[in-house]
C-alpha positions in Angstrom: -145.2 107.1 -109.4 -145.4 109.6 -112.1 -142.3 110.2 -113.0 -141.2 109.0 -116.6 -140.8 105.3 -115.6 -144.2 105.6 -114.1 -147.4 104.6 -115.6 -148.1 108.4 -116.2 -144.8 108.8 -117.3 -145.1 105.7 -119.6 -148.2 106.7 -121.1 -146.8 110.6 -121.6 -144.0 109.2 -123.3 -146.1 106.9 -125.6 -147.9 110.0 -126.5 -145.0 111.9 -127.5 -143.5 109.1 -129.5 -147.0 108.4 -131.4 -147.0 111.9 -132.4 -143.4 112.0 -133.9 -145.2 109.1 -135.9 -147.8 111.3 -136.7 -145.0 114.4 -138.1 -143.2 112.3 -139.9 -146.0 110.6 -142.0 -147.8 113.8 -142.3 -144.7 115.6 -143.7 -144.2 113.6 -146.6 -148.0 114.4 -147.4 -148.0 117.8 -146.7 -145.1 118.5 -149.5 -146.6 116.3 -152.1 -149.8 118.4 -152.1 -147.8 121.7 -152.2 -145.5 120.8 -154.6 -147.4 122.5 -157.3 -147.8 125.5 -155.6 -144.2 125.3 -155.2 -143.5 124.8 -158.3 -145.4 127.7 -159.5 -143.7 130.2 -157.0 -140.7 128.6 -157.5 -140.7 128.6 -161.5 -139.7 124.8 -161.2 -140.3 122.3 -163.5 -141.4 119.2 -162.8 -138.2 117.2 -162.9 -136.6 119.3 -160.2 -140.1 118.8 -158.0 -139.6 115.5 -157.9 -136.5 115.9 -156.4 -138.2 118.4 -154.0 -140.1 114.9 -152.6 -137.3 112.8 -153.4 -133.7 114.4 -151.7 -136.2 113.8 -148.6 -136.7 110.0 -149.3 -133.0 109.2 -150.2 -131.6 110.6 -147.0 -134.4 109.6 -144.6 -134.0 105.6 -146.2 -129.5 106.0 -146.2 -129.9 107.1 -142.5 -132.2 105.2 -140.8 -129.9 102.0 -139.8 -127.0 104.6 -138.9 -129.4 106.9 -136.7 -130.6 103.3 -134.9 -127.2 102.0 -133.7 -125.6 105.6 -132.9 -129.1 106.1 -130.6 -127.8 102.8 -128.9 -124.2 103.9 -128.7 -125.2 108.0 -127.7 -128.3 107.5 -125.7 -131.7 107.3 -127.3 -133.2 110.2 -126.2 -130.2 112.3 -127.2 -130.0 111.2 -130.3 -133.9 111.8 -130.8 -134.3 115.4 -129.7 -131.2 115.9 -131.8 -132.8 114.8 -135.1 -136.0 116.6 -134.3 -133.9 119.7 -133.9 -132.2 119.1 -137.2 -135.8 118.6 -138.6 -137.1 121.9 -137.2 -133.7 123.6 -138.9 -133.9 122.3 -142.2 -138.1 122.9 -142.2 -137.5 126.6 -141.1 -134.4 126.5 -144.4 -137.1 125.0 -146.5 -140.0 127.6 -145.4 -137.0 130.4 -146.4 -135.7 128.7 -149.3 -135.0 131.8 -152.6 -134.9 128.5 -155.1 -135.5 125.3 -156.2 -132.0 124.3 -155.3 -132.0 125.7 -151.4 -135.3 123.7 -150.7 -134.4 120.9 -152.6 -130.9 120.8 -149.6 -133.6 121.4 -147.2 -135.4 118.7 -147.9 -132.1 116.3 -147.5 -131.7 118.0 -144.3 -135.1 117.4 -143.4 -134.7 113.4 -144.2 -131.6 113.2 -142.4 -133.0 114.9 -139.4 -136.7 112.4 -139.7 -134.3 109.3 -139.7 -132.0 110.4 -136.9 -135.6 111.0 -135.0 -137.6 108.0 -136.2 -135.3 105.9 -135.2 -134.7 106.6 -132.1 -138.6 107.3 -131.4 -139.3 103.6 -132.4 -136.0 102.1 -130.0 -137.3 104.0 -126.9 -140.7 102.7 -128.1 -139.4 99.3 -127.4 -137.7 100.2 -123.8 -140.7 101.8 -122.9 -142.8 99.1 -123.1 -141.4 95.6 -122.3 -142.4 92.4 -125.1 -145.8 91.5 -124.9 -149.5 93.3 -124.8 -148.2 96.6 -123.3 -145.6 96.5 -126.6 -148.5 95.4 -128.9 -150.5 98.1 -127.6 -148.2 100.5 -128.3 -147.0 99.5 -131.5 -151.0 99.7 -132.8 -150.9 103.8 -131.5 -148.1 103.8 -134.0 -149.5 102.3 -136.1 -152.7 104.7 -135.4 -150.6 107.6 -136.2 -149.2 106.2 -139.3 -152.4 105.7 -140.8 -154.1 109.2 -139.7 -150.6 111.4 -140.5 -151.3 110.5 -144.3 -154.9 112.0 -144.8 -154.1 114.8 -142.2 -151.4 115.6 -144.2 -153.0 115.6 -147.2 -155.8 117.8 -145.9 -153.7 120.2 -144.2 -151.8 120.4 -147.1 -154.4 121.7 -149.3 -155.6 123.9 -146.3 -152.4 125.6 -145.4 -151.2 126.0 -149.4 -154.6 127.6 -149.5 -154.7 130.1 -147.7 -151.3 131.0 -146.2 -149.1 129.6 -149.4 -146.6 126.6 -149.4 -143.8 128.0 -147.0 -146.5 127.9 -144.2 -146.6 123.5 -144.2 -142.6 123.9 -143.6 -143.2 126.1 -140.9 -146.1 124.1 -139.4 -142.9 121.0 -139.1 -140.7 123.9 -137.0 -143.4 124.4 -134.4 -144.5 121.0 -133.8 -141.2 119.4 -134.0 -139.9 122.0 -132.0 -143.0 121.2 -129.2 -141.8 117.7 -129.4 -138.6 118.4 -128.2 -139.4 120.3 -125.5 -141.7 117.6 -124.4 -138.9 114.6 -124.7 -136.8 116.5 -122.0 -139.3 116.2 -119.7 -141.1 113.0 -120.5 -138.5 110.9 -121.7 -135.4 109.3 -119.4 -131.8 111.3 -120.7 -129.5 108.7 -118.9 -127.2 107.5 -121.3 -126.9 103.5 -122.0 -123.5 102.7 -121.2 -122.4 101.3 -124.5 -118.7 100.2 -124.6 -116.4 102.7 -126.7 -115.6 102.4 -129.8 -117.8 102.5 -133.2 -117.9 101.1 -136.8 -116.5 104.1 -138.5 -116.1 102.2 -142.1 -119.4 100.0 -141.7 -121.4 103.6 -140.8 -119.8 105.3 -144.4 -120.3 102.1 -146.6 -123.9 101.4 -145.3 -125.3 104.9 -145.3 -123.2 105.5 -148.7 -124.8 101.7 -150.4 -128.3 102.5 -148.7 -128.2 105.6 -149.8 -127.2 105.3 -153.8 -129.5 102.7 -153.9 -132.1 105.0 -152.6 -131.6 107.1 -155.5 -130.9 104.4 -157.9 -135.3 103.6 -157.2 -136.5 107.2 -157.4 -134.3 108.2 -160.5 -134.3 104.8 -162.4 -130.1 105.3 -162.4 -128.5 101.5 -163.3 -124.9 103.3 -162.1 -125.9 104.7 -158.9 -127.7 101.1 -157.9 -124.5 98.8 -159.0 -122.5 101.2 -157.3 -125.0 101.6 -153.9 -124.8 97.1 -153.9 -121.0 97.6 -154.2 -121.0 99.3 -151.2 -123.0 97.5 -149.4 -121.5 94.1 -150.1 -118.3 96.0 -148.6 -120.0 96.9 -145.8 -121.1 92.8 -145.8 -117.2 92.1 -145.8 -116.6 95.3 -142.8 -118.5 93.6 -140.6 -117.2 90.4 -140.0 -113.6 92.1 -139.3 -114.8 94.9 -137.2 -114.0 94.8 -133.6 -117.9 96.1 -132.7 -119.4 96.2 -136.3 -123.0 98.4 -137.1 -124.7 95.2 -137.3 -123.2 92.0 -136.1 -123.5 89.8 -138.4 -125.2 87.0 -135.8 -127.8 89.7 -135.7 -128.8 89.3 -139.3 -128.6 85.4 -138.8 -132.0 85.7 -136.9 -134.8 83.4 -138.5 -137.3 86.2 -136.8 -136.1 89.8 -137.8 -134.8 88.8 -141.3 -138.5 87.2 -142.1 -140.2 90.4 -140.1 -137.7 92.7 -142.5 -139.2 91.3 -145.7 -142.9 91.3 -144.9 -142.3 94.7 -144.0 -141.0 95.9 -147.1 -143.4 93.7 -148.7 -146.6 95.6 -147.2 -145.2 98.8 -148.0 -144.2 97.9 -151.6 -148.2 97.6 -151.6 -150.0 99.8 -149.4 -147.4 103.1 -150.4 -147.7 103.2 -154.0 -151.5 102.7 -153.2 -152.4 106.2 -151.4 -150.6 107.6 -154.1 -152.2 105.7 -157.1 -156.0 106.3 -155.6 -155.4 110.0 -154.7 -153.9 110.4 -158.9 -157.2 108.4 -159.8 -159.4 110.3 -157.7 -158.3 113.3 -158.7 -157.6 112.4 -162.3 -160.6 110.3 -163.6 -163.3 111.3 -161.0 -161.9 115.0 -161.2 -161.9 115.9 -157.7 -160.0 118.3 -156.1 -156.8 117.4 -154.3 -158.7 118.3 -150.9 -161.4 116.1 -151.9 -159.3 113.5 -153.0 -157.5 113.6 -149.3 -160.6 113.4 -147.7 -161.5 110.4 -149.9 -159.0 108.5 -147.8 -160.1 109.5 -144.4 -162.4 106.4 -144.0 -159.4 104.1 -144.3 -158.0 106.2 -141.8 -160.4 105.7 -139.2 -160.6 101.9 -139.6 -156.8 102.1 -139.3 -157.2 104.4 -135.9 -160.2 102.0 -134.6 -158.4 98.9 -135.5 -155.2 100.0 -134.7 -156.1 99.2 -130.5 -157.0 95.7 -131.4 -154.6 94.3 -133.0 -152.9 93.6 -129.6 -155.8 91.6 -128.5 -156.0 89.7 -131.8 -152.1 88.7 -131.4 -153.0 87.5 -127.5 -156.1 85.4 -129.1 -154.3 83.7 -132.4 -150.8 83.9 -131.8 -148.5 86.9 -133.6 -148.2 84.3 -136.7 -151.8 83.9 -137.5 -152.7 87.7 -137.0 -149.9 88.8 -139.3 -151.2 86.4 -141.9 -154.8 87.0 -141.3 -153.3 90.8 -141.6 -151.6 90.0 -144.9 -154.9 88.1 -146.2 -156.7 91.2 -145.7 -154.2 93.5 -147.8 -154.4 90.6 -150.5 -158.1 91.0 -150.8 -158.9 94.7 -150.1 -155.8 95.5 -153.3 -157.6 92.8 -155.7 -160.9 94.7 -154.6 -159.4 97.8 -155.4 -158.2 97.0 -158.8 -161.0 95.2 -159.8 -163.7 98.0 -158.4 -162.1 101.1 -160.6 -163.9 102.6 -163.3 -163.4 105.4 -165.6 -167.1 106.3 -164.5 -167.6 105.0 -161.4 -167.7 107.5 -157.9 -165.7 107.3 -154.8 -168.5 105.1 -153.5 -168.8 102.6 -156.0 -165.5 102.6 -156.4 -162.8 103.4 -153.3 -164.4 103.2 -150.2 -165.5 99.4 -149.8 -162.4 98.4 -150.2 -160.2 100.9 -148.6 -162.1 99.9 -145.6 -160.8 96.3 -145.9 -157.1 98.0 -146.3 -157.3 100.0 -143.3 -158.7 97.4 -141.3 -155.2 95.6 -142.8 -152.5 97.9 -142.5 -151.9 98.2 -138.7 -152.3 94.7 -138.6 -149.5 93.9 -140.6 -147.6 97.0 -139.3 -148.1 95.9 -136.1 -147.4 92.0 -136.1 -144.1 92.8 -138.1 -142.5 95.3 -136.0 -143.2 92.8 -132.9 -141.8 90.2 -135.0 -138.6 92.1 -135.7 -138.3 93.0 -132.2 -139.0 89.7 -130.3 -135.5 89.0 -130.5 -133.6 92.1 -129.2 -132.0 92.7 -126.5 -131.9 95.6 -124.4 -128.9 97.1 -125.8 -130.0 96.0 -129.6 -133.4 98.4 -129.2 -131.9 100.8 -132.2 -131.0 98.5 -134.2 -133.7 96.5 -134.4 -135.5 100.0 -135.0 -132.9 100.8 -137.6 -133.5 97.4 -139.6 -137.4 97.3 -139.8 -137.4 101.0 -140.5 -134.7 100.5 -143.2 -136.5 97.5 -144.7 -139.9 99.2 -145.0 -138.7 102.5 -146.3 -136.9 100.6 -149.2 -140.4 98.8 -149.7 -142.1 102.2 -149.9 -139.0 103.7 -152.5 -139.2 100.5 -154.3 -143.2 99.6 -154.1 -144.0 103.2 -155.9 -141.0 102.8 -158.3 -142.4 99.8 -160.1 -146.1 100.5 -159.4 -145.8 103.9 -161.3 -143.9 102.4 -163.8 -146.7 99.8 -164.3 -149.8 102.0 -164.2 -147.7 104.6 -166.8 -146.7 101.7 -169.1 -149.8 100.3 -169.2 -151.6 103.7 -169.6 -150.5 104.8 -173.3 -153.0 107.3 -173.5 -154.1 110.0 -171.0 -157.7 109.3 -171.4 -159.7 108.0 -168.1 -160.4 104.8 -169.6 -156.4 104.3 -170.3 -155.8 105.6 -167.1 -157.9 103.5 -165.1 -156.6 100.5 -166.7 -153.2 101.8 -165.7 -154.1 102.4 -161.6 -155.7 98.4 -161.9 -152.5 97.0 -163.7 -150.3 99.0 -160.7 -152.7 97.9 -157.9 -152.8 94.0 -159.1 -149.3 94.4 -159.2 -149.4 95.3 -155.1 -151.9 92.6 -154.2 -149.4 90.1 -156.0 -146.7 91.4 -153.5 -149.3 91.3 -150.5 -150.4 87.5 -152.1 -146.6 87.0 -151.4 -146.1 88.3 -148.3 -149.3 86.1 -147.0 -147.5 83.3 -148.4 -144.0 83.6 -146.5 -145.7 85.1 -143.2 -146.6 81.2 -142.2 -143.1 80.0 -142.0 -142.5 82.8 -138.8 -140.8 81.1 -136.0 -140.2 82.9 -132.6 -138.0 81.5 -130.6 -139.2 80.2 -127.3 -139.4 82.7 -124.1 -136.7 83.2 -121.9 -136.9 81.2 -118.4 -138.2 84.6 -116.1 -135.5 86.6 -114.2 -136.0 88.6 -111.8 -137.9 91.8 -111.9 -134.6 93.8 -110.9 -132.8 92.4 -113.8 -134.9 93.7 -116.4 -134.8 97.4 -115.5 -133.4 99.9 -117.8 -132.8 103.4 -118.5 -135.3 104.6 -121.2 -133.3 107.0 -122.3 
C-alpha cells in the first residue's frame, strides 16, 4: 500500500512534517542574522528591530494552543496547509515591505501563520504514528530538524543577505512553504475529523488575548501588559469550567503526565534558547568572528543533535521514557555548567565551545523527544491538537521567558563592554540556564504514565490522518 496510510505514505508524510520543523526553526534564524542589514536599508533603529524578531514571537506563542484545538475541530490537514499559506503571504509582505512598520505586520502575520502550521504539523505527527517506537522515532526526526533549522538558518542567513540582500531570506519562506503545501495535498489524509459542533468562542479570545500580552509582557519587560495577559487568562480559567465544549477541558489539565511534560518543556528551552543566542553574541563578540563563522561554530552541535536524534527511540525502549528524559536532562545540566565554566575572554572556539556543545547536542533531542511523548501518552485521538497546542505553548513561553532573564543576567552582570566583562556576563546567563536544566533533572523523576490500555482491536484504532 502506498497510499498516504501506507508505509510509503507514512514515511512521505513524516518527511513533509520534519521539514515544516525545519522552516520554522530556520526562519527565526534567518531574520536574526539579517536584521542588521535590515536595519541599514530600512533606516531602523534598533528598538524597532527588535520588534522586527519580536511581533513574530508574540503571535506564534498567543496562537499556538488556539491553532491546536481549531486543527481538531477543522480537520488537521486543513488547518495546516492553511497556516503555511498565511506564512508564504506574510513572507512575500515582508520580502515587499517600504518600512519598518509593514515588515514589522509581516512578521505578526508570519507568527500567526507558523503557529496555525506547527500545530497542526505536530497533531498529524501524533496520528501518523501510533504511541510507541514508530512515535519515538518520529518525534527524534523532529527533533533532528529542530536542531539543524538553527545553524542552517544562521548560515543561510549570512549567505543570502550576502549576496542577494535581506528581502531574498523572506522570499526563500514563500517558496518552500509554498512547496510544502503542495506536498500536504498529496501526502497527507484531508478527511475531516468529525468533531461535534460547536466551539469555545470566549475561551479562544481570552486565551490567545492572556497568551498573547504575556508574550509581549517577556520581550518588552511591560509590568501592565503581563498583569493584564494573567487577567485574562485566569478568565479564561473561570470560561472553561462553564463552557458547554471548552478550548481545553479542564480534566485535560488535571493530567499528572502532560502538566509535568509542559514544565520540563519550557524548562529545557528556558536553557538551551537563550544559549544559541548567548554563544553566537560571544563568538562573535569576544573571539571576533564573523556572524557566518559564528553560525558555523554551532554546526557540530547540530550534527550530534541529527546523529542522536534516531536513538533516542531506542534509549526510551532500553530505560524506560523516565530514565531517558532524566539522563537527557543530566546531560543539559552538565554540558551548560561546562559551557559557563569553559569561556574565556581569550580562549578559541575549541578550547572554548565545542566540547561542550557536543554534550548539549547530544542532550537536546533527548529531552525534546522524551517530553513531547510524555505530553502525548495521554491523548486521545480526538485530543491530538491539543496536546500539540499545550507542549508547543509551554515551550515557546520557555524560549520567550528563558532569553528574557538570561539577557538580562549576562547584561547586568556585564557593566562594561570589554571581553573580559562580557564573558563574565555570557557565564553568569549560562549558569543561570544549567540551574533551570539542574531543576528540570530534579522534577523529571517524579513522571508517572499511566498504565496501558487493555488492547482493542486493530479496527478500533484506525483514524483519518487528516
Amino acid at each position: 500500500m502506498s497510499g498516504p496510510g501506507g508505509p510509503r505514505g507514512t514515511q512521505g508524510a513524516l518527511g513533509l512534517l520534519a521539514a515544516t520543523q525545519l522552516l520554522m526553526i530556520m526562519d527565526t534564524a534567518i531574520v536574526n542574522v539579517a536584521l542588521p542589514s535590515v536595519g541599514d536599508d530600512l533606516d531602523a533603529g534598533s528598538a524597532a528591530l527588535s520588534w522586527v524578531a519580536n511581533a513574530y514571537l508574540i503571535t506564534f506563542g498567543g496562537l499556538l494552543l488556539l491553532g491546536g484545538r481549531a486543527a481538531d475541530l477543522l480537520g488537521h490537514r486543513r488547518l495546516f496547509t492553511a497556516g503555511l499559506a498565511l506564512l508564504a503571504a506574510a513572507s512575500a509582505a515582508g520580502g515587499l515591505a517600504p518600512s519598518t512598520g509593514a515588515l514589522i505586520a509581516a512578521r505578526a502575520a508570519q507568527g500567526a501563520g507558523a503557529a496555525l502550521a506547527a500545530a497542526a504539523a505536530f497533531a498529524l505527527l501524533l496520528i501518523h504514528f501510533p504511541d510507541g517506537p514508530a512515535r519515538h522515532r518520529a518525534l527524534g526526526a523532529f527533533a533532528a530538524m529542530g536542531g539543524l533549522g538553527g545553524v542552517l538558518g544562521t548560515v543561510l542567513g549570512g549567505v543570502l543577505t550576502d549576496l542577494l540582500g535581506w528581502r531574498s531570506t523572506f522570499w526563500l519562506n514563500v517558496a518552500v512553504a509554498a512547496v510544502l503545501g503542495l506536498l500536504a495535498l498529496r501526502l497527507l489524509n484531508g478527511g475531516t475529523r468529525g468533531a461535534e459542533p460547536g466551539f469555545d468562542l470566549l475561551g479562544a479570545l481570552t486565551a490567545t488575548g492572556g497568551l498573547g500580552l504575556v508574550a509581549y509582557a517577556l520581550v518588552d519587560r511591560s509590568l501592565p501588559a503581563g498583569a493584564a495577559g494573567l487577567a485574562l487568562l485566569a478568565a479564561f480559567a473561570v470560561v472553561e469550567t462553564r463552557a458547554a465544549r471548552p478550548l481545553v477541558p479542564p480534566a485535560v489539565l488535571k493530567r499528572p503526565a502532560l502538566r509535568l511534560a509542559g514544565g520540563l518543556g519550557a524548562l529545557a528551552q528556558m536553557a538551551l534558547f537563550p544559549m544559541f543566542f548567548l554563544v553566537s553574541l560571544y563568538l562573535q563578540t569576544v573571539l571576533e568572528q564573523s556572524p557566518l563563522a559564528g553560525g558555523l561554530g554551532l554546526l557540530p552541535l547540530s550534527l550530534v543533535v541529527v546523529a542522536t536524534a534516531p536513538l533516542t527511540g531506542r534509549l526510551i525502549q532500553r530505560l524506560g521514557l523516565g530514565r531517558t528524559m532524566t539522563a537527557g536532562f543530566a546531560l543539559l545540566f552538565a554540558g551548560m555548567l561546562w559551557l559557563a565554566l569553559s569561556l574565556s575572554a581569550h580562549g578559541t572556539f575549541a578550547t572554548t565551545v565545542l566540547a561542550p556543545s557536543l554534550v548539549l547536542g547530544a542532550a537536546l533531542p533527548l529531552v525534546m523527544v522524551t517530553t513531547n511523548v510524555a505530553a502525548a501518552a495521554e491523548a486521545a485521538p480526538e485530543e491530538t491538537g491539543l496536546a500539540s497546542g499545550l507542549i508547543n505553548t509551554s515551550q515557546q513561553f520557555g524560549s520567550v521567558l528563558g532569553l528574557a532573564v538570561l539577557v538580562s543576567v549576562a547584561t547586568t552582570r556585564t557593566g562594561t563592554a570589554t571581553p573580559q566583562a562580557e564573558t563574565a556576563g555570557f557565564q553568569a546567563a549560562l549558569l543561570v540556564g544549567a540551574a533551570f536544566a539542574a531543576a528540570a533533572a530534579l522534577l523529571s523523576v517524579r513522571l508517572r504514565l499511566p498504565a496501558p490500555a487493555p488492547a482493542t482491536p486493530r479496527q478500533d484504532r484506525v483514524g483519518d490522518p487528516r
